[in-house]
C-alpha positions in Angstrom: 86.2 2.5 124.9 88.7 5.7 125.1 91.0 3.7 122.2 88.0 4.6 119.9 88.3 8.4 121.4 84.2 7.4 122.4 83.1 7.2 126.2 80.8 4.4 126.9 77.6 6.3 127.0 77.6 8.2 123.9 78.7 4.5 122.0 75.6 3.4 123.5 73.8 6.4 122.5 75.2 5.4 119.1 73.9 2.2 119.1 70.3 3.1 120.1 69.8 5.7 117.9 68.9 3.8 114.4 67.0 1.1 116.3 64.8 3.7 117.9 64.4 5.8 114.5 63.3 2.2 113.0 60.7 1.5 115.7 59.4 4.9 115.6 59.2 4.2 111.6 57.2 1.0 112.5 55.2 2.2 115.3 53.7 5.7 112.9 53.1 3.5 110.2 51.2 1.1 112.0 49.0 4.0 113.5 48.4 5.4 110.2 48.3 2.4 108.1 50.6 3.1 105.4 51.5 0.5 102.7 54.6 -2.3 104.1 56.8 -1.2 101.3 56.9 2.5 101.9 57.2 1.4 105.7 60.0 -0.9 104.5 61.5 1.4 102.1 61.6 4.5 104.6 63.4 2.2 107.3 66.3 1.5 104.5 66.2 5.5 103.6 66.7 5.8 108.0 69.6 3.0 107.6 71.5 4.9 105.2 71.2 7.8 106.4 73.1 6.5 109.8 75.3 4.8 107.7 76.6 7.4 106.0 77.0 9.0 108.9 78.6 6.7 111.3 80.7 6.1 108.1 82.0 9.1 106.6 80.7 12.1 108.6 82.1 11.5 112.3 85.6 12.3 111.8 88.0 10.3 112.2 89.2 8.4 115.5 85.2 8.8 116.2 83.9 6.8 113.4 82.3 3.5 113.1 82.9 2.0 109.5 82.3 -1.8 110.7 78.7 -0.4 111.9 77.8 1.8 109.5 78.5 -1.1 107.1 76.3 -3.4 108.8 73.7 -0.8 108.7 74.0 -0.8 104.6 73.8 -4.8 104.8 70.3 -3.9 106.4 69.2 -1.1 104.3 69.9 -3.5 101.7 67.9 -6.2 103.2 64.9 -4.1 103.8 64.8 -2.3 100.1 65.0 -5.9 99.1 61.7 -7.0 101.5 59.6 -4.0 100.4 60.2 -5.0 96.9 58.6 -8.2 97.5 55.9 -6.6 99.8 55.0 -4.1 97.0 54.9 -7.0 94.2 52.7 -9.3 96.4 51.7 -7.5 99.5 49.7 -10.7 100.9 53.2 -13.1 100.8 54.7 -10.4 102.9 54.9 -10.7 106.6 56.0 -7.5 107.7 
């Protein structure tokens, strides 16, 4: 991946990062038992935080605007599930 100016590794690195700060999300609420929609809602705050990141912080050749857009799609996705899961917590699965 040297045309992105990225080796290999640290792309991977890049790509592992949010998915582990969203299991770590899942895995501490579960142990303390807090409400799906602030689990939900914390997981979106994670998603656009690397978003905005991998968007418009990295400079330049480095960046990732195709990911960091997909991670928006899901920070969207999961404000949208904890709304449901804070207006009818027993319809939600998560």
């Amino acid at each position: 991946m040297t045309h992105t100016g990225v080796d290999v590794i640290d792309f991977l690195f890049y790509t592992i990062y949010p998915v582990i700060a969203i299991f770590l999300i899942e895995i501490i609420s579960r142990a303390i038992k807090i409400p799906k929609w602030l689990k939900l809602w914390t997981q979106a705050a994670v998603a656009i935080g690397f978003g905005i990141y991998y968007w418009f912080v990295l400079p330049e050749p480095q960046n990732f605007p195709l990911t960091g857009l997909v991670l928006f799609a899901l920070a969207f996705a999961l404000l949208y599930q904890g709304r449901r899961a804070k207006i009818s917590p027993d319809k939600s699965p998560y």
